[in-house]
C-alpha positions as CSV (number, residue, x, y, z in Angstrom):
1,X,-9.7,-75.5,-1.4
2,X,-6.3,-75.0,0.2
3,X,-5.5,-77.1,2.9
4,X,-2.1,-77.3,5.2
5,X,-1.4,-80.3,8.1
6,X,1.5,-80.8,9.7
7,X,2.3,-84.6,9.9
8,X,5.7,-84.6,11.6
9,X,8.7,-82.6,13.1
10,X,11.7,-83.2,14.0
11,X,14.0,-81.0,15.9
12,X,17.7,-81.4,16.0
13,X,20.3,-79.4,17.9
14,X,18.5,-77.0,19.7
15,X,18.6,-74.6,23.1
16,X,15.8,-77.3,24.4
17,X,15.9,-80.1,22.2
18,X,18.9,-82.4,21.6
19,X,17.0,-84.6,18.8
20,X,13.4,-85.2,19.3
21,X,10.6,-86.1,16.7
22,X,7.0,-86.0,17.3
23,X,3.8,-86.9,15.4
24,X,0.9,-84.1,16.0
25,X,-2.6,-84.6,15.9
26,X,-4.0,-83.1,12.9
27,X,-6.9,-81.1,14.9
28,X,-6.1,-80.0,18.8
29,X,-2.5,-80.2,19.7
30,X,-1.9,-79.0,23.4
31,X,1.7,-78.6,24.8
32,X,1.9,-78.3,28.5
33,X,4.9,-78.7,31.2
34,X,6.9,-76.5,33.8
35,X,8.0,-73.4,33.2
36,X,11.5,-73.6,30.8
37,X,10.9,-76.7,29.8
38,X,11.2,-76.2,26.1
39,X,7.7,-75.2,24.9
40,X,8.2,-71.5,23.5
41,X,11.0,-73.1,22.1
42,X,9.3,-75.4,20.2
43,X,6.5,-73.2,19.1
44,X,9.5,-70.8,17.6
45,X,10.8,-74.0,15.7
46,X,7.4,-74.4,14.2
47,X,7.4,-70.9,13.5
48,X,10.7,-70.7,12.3
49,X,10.1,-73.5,9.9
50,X,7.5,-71.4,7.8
51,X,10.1,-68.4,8.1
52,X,8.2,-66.5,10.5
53,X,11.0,-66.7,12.8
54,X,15.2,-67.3,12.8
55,X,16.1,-70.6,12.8
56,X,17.0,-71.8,16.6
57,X,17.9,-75.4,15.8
58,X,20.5,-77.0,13.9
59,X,18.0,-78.7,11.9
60,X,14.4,-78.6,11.7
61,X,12.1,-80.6,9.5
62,X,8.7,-81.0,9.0
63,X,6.4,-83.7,6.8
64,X,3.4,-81.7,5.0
65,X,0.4,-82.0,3.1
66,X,-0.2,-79.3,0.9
67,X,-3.0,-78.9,-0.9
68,X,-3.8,-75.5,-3.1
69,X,-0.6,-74.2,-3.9
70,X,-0.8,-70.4,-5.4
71,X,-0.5,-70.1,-9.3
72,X,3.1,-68.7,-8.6
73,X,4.7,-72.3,-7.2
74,X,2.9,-74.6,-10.0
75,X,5.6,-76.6,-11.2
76,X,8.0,-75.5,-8.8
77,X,6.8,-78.3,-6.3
78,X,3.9,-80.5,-6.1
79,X,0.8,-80.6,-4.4
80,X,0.9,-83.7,-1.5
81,X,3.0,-85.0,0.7
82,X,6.1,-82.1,0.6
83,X,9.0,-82.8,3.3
84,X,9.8,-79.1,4.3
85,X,13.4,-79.0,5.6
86,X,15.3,-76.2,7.2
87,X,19.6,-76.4,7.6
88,X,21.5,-74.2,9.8
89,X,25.4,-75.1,9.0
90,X,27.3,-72.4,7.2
91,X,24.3,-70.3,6.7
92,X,20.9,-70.9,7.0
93,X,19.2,-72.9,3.8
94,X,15.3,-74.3,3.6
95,X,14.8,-76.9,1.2
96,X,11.4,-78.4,-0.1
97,X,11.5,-82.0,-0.8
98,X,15.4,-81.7,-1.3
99,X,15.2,-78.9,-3.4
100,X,16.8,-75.1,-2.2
101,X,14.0,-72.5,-1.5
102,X,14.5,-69.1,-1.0
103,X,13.1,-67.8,2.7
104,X,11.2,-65.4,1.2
105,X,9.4,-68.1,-1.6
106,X,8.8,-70.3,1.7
107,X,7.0,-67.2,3.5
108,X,5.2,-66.6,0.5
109,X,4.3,-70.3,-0.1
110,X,2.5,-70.8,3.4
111,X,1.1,-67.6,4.2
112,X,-2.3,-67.6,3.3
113,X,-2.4,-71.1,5.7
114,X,-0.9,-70.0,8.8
115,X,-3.0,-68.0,11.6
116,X,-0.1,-67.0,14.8
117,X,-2.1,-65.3,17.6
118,X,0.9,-63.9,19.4
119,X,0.6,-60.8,22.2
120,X,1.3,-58.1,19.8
121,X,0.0,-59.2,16.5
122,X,-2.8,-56.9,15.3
123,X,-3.1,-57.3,11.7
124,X,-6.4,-58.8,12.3
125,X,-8.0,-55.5,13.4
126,X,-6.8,-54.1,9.5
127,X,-10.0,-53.2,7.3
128,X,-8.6,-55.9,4.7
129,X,-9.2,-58.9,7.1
130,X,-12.1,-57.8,8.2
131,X,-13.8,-57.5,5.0
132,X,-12.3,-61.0,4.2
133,X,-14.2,-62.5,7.5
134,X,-17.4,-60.7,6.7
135,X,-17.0,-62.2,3.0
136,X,-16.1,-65.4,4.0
137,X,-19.2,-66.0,6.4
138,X,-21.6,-64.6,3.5
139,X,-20.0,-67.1,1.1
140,X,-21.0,-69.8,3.7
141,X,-24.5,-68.6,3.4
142,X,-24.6,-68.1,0.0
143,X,-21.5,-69.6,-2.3
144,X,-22.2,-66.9,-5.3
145,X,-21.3,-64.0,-2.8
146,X,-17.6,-64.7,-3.9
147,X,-18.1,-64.2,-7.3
148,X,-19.5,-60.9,-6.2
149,X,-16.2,-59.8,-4.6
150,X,-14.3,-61.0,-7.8
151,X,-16.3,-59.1,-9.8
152,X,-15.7,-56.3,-7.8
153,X,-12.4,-56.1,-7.8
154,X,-11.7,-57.0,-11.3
155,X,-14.2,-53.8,-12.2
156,X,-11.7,-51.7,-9.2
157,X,-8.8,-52.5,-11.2
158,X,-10.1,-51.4,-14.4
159,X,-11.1,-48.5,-13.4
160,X,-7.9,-47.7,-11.5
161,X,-6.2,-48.5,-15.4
162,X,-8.8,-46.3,-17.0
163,X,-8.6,-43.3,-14.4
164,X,-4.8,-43.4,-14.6
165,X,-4.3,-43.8,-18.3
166,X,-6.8,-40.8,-18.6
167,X,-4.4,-38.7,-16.3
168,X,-0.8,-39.4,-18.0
169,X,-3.1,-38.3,-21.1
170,X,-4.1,-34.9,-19.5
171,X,-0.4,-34.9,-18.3
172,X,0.8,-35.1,-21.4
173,X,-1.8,-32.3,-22.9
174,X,0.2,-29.8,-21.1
175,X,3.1,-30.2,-22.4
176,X,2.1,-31.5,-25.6
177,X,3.3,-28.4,-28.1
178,X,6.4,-28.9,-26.3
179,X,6.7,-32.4,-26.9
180,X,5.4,-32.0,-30.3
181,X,8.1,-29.6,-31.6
182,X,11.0,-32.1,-30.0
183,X,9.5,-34.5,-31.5
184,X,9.7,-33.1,-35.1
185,X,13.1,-32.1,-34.7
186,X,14.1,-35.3,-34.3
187,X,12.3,-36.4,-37.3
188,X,13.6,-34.1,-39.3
189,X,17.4,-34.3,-38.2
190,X,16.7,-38.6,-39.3
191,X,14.6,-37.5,-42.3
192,X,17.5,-35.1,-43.3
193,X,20.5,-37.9,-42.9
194,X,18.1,-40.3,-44.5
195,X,20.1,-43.5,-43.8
196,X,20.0,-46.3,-45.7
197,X,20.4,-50.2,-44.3
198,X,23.9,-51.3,-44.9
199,X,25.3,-47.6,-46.2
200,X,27.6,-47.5,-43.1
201,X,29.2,-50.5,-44.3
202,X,29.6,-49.7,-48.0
203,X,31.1,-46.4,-47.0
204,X,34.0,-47.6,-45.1
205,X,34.2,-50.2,-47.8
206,X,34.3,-47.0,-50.2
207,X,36.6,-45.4,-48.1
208,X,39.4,-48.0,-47.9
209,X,39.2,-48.5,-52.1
210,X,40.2,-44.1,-52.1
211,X,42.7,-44.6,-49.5
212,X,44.3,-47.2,-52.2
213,X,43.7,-45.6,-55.4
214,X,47.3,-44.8,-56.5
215,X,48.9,-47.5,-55.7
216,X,45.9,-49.4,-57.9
217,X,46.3,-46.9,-60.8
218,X,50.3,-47.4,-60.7
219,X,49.7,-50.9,-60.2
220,X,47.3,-50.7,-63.8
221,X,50.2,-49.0,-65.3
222,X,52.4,-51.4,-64.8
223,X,50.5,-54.3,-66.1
224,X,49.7,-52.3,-69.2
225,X,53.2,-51.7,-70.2
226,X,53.6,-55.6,-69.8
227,X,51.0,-56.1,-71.7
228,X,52.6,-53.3,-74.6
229,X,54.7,-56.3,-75.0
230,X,52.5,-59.0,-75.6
231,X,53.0,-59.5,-79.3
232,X,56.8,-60.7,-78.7
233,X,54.9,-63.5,-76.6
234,X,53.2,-64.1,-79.1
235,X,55.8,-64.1,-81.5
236,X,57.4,-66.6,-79.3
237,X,54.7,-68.6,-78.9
238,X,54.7,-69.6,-82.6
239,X,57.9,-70.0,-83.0
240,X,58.0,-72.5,-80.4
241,X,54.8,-74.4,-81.4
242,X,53.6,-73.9,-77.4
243,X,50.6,-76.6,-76.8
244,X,49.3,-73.6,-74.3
245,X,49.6,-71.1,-76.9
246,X,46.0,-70.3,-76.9
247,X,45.3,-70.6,-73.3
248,X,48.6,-68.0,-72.3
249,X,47.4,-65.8,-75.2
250,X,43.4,-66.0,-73.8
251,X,45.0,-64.8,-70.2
252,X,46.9,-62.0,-71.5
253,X,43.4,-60.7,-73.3
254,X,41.6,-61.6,-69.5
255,X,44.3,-59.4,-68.3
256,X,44.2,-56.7,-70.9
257,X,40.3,-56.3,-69.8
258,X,41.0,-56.4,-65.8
259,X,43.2,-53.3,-66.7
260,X,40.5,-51.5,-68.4
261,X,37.5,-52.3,-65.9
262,X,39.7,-51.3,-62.9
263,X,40.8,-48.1,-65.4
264,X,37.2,-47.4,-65.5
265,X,36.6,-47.8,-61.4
266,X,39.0,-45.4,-60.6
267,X,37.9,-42.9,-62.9
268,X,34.8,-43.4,-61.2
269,X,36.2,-43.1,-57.7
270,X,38.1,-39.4,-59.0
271,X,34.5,-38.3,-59.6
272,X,33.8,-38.9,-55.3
273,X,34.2,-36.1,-53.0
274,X,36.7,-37.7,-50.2
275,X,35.6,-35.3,-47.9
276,X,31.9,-36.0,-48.7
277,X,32.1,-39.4,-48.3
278,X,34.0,-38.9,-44.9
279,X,31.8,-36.6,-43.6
280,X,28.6,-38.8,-44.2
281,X,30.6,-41.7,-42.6
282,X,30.9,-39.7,-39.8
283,X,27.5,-38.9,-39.5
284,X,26.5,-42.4,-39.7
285,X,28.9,-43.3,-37.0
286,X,27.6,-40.7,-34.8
287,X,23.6,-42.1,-35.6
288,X,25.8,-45.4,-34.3
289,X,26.5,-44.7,-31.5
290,X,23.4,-42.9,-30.5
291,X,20.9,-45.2,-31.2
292,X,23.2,-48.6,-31.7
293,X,23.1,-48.6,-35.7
294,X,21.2,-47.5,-38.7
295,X,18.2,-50.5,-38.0
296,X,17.9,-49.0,-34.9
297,X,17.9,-45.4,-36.4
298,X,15.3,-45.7,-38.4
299,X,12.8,-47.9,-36.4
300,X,13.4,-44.8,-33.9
301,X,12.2,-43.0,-36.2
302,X,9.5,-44.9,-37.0
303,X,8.6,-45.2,-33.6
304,X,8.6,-40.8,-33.3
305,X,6.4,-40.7,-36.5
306,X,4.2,-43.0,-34.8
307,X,4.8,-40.7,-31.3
308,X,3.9,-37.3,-33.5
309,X,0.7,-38.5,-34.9
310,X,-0.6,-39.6,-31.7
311,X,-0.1,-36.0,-30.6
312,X,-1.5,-34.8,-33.2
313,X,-4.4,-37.0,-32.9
314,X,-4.3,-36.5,-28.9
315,X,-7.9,-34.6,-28.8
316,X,-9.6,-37.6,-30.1
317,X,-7.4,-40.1,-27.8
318,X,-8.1,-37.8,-24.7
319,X,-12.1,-38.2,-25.7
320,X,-11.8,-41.7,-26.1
321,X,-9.7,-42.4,-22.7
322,X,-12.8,-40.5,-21.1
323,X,-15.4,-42.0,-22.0
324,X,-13.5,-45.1,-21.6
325,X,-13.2,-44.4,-18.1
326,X,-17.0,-43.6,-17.2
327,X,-18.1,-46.4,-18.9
328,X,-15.5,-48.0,-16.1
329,X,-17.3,-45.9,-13.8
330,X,-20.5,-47.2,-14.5
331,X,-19.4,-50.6,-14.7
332,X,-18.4,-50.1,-11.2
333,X,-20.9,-48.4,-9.6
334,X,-23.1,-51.1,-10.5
335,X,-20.6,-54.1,-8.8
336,X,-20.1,-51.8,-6.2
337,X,-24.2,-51.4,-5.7
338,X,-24.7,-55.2,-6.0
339,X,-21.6,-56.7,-3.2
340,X,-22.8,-53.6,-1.0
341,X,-26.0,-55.0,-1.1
342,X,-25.0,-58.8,-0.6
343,X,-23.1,-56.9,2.8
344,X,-25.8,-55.3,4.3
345,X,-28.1,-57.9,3.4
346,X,-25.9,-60.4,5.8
347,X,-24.8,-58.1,7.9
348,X,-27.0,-58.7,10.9
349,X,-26.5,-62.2,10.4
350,X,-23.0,-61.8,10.3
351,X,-23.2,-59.7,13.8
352,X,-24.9,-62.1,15.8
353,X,-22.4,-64.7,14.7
354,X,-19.6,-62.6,15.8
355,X,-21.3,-61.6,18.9
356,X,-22.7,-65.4,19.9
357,X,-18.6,-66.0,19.7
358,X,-17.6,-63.2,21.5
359,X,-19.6,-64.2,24.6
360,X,-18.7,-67.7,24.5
361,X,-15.0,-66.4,25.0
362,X,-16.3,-63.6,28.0
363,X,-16.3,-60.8,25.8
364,X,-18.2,-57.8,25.4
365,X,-20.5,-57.5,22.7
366,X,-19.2,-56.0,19.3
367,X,-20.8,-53.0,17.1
368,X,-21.1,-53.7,13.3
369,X,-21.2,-51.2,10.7
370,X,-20.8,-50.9,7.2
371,X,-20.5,-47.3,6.7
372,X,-21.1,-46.1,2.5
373,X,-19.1,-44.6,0.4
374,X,-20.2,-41.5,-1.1
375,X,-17.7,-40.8,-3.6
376,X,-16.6,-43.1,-6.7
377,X,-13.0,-41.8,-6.4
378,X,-12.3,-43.1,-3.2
379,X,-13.9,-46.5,-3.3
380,X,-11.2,-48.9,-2.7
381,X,-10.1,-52.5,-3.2
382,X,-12.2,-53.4,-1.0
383,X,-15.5,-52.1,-2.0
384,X,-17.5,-49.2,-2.0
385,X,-18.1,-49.0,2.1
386,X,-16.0,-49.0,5.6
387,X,-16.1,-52.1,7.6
388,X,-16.1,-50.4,11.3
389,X,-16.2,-53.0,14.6
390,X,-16.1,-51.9,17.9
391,X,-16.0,-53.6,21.2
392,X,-17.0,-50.5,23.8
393,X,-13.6,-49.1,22.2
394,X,-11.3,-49.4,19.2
395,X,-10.0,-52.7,18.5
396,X,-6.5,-50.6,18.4
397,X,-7.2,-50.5,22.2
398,X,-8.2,-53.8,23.1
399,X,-5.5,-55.7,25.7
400,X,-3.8,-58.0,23.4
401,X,-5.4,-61.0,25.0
402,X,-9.0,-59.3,24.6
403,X,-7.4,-58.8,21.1
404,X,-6.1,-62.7,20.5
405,X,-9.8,-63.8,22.0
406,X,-11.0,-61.6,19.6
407,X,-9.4,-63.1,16.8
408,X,-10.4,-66.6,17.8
409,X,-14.0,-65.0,17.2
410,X,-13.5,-63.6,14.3
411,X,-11.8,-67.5,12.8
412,X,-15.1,-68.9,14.4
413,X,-17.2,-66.7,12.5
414,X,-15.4,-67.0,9.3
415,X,-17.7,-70.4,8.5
416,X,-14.9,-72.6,7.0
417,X,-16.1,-76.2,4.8
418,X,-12.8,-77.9,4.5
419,X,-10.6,-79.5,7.1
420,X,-7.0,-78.7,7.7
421,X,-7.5,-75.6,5.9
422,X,-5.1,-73.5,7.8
423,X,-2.4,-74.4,11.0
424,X,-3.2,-71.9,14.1
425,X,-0.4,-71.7,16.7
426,X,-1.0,-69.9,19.5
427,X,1.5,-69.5,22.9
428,X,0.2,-69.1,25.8
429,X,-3.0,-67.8,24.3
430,X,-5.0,-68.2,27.9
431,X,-2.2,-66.8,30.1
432,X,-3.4,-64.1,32.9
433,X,-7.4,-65.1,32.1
434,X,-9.7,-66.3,34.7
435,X,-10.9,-69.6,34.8
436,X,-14.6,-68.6,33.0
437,X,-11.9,-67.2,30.2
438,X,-9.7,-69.7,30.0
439,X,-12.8,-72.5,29.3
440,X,-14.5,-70.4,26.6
441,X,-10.6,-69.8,24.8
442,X,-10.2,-73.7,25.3
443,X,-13.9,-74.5,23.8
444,X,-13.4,-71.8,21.2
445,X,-9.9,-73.7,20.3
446,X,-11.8,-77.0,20.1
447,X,-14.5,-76.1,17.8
448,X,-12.0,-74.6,15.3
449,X,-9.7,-77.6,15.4
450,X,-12.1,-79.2,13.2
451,X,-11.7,-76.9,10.5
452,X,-7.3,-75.9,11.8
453,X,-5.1,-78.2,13.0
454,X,-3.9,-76.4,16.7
455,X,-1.1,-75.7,18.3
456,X,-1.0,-74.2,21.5
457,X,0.8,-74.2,24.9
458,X,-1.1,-73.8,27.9
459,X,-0.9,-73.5,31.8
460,X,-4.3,-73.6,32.5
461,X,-6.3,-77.0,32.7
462,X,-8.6,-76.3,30.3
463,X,-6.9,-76.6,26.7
464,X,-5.4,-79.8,27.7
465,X,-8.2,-81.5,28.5
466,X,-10.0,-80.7,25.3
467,X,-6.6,-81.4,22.9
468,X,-7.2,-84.2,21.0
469,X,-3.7,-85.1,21.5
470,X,-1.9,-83.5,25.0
471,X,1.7,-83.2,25.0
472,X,3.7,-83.1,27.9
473,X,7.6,-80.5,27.2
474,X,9.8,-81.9,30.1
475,X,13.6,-80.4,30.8
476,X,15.8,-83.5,31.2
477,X,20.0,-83.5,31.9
478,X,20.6,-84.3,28.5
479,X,17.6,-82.0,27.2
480,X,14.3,-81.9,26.4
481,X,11.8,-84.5,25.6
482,X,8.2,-84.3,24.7
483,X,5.7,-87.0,24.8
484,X,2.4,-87.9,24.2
485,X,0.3,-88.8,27.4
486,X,-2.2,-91.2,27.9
487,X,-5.8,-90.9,29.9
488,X,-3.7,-91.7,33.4
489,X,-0.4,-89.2,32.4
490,X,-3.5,-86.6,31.5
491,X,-4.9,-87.1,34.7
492,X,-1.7,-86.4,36.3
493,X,-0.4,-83.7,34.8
494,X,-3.6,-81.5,34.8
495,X,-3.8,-82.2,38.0
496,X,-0.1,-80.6,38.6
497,X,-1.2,-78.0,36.7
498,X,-3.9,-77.1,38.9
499,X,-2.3,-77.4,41.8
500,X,1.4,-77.3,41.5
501,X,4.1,-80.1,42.3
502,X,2.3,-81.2,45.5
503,X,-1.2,-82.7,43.9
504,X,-3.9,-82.9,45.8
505,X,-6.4,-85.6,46.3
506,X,-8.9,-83.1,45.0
507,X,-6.8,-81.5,42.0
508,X,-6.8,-84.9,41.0
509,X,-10.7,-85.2,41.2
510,X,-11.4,-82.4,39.1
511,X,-9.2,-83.5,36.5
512,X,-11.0,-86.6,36.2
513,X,-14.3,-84.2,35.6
514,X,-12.5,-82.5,33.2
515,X,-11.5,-85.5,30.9
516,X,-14.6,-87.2,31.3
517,X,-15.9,-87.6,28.4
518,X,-12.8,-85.8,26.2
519,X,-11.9,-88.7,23.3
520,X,-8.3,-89.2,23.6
521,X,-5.4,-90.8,20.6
């Protein structure tokens, strides 16, 4: 299972922090403080690190466990403790233990663990994560229901092949006499040339011995009118008693029979066309540089003869391709009849979870419907049905913090088994709610911290005295500092927060009540 804790940061160099390193919790982190402080700056740090924002520090740094990592980083890093690092000098660099990563590898890497709930993110309300929550709750209830939605898809994608393989045939039907005629043309222009591997070369070898052929047949003559002399060598050589006599005499016959070979060559060479020979090495050259050499030339061809009996064998590939793709078809229907199934068996299930969160966060109840898909064509990716929630309204229309609360219910109905399985970070998630609001966003925030580790900033009381760890962001001359705070500190500064600079004797009171009983680090 995929799992992602943050287990230290450190910020260096930035428009709050100077050079501060802190040690979160790894469930309910809660950062509270006066306004300007430091703490939307330190949540875009945290964001930053993962890429999600620009860097705003000279240096940010972060020590991780990963757990998980996607097929596409095995062996690029390891699974563990991973030191994520993030430079800004000359230009901005990120590094995982040491080692350069690209911005867009990092935002790749974490993804899938990172939940933000900002004011204007909405790409909860998108079919695709919907579908993913409903599937994710069933799997709780029933771990086969995932191999369902594999299934599924991997059916989806091979009918998609099949239905698209089918249509570049019927595409290519049209203009198949076309094609066909083209295609024989060029077969029969390589057919007619009808190279030969390594004829280019021999011809230019050819070509260079005609270019030469007088001055070799001049040069013959020569030699044989030396050689017309031979029997004074001969002559001399006895006289002399020579100790090489038989060898000299042995090269002059050697010599004799060069003259007569090469005699024979050239007559050979006066029965060649020069201008045939040139014209074919011209042809040759121009089958060069077309297809990059004769090898090349005739594996083209090859590759056409191949081309032209498809086409004319493309009635019986057509038929295949079709009945290729129903059986797809079929395939699919029946995946698509079984996870639909699985849906709507779990559906109502699934609804009263989502509702029972809703109203623990103040909301209005929500409207669940998987609506069917008639039509094979236009099942999608996602199965053979629409997913459709509704609050009263659109979810498009939702305020965006009835939206973020109604993301936190969707995360609490997506029935997780792992801790540490994702990092939610959330800013100022319970600004402008009441105080009934504010508790259930806080409570909802507390249940999912054992399954996320949290990090929020809040200027209610509520969060911070459920965090299992409360930070307190304070602006000091020589910048920021932020600090965990003990039962008393807690005390304190939910007590400010309740009632301002000036606490009261009874803002102090009630946030006694509220810690009571909260389990503190």
């Amino acid at each position: 299972m995929p799992t992602l804790c943050i287990h230290k940061i450190t910020i260096k160099d930035s428009p709050a922090f100077k050079d501060i390193t802190i040690y979160p919790n790894l469930h309910f982190n809660v950062f509270s403080g006066a306004s300007g402080a430091g703490k939307s700056v330190l949540m875009e740090s945290i964001l930053a690190l993962f890429g999600l924002r620009e860097c705003n520090a000279q240096l940010l740094e972060a020590t991780l466990e990963l757990q998980g990592i996607p097929q596409d980083f095995v062996g690029l890093i390891d699974e563990g403790e991973v030191i994520l690092t993030l430079s800004k000098k000359d230009k901005i660099r990120y590094f995982l233990n040491a080692q350069n990563i690209p911005k867009k590898k990092i935002q790749e890497l974490f993804a899938p663990f990172l939940k933000h709930l900002s004011t204007k993110s909405y790409d909860a309300a998108s079919e695709a994560n919907l579908f993913l929550t409903l599937d994710s709750f069933l799997n709780a209830k029933n771990n086969t229901h995932n191999a369902l939605v594999e299934s599924y898809k991997e059916s989806f994608l091979e009918f998609l092949d099949a239905k698209n393989a089918l249509k570049k045939l019927h595409e290519e039907a049209l203009k198949v006499a076309e094609l066909k005629e083209f295609v024989r043309f060029e077969i029969a222009k390589l057919e007619s040339l009808n190279p030969k591997k390594g004829e280019y070369e021999e011809l230019l070898e050819l070509k260079k011995e005609i270019s030469k052929k007088e001055k070799i047949a001049e040069s013959v003559q020569n030699v044989r009118e030396f050689l017309s002399q031979s029997h004074k060598v001969s002559q001399f050589l006895q006289l002399t008693n020579a100790k090489d006599c038989d060898s000299i005499l042995d090269a002059l016959n050697t010599l004799e029979s060069l003259c007569e070979s090469e005699s024979e060559r050239l007559e050979s060479l006066d029965e060649m066309n020069p201008e045939e020979i040139l014209n074919r090495i011209e042809a040759l050259s121009a089958l060069k540089h077309r297809y990059g050499g004769v090898d090349e030339a005739l594996e083209y061809l090859d590759n056409k003869r191949e081309e032209l009996q498809k086409y004319e064998n493309l009635d019986s590939i057509v038929k295949d391709a079709t009945q290729k793709l129903e059986n797809a078809k079929t395939t699919l229907q029946t995946k698509a009849q079984a996870l639909s199934a699985a849906r709507n068996k779990g559906l109502k299930s699934f609804k009263d979870s989502l509702n029972s969160a809703l109203v623990s966060l103040k909301m209005q109840q929500a409207v669940v419907h998987l609506e069917p898909i008639l039509e094979v064509e236009s099942f999608s990716i996602l199965g053979a049905e629409h997913l459709q929630i509704t609050l009263n309204t659109e979810l498009k229309n939702l305020s965006s913090g009835e939206f973020n609360r109604f993301r936190l219910a969707l995360l609490l109905t997506q029935s997780t088994q792992t801790s540490h399985q994702a990092i939610i970070i959330l800013d100022e998630v319970d600004a402008n709610l009441s105080g009934e609001e504010s508790q259930g966003v806080a409570l909802a925030l507390k249940q999912l911290a054992a399954s996320y580790q949290v990090f929020a900033i809040s200027h209610q009381p509520h969060m911070p005295s459920l965090a299992d760890t409360h930070f307190l962001v304070q602006k000091q001359a020589q910048g920021s500092t932020i600090a965990p705070l003990d039962q008393s500190s807690r005390i304190q500064e939910i007590a400010r927060m309740i009632s301002g600079n000036s606490i009261t004797k009874e803002a102090l009171e009630f946030a006694t009540k509220l810690l009571s009983g909260t389990q503190c680090d």
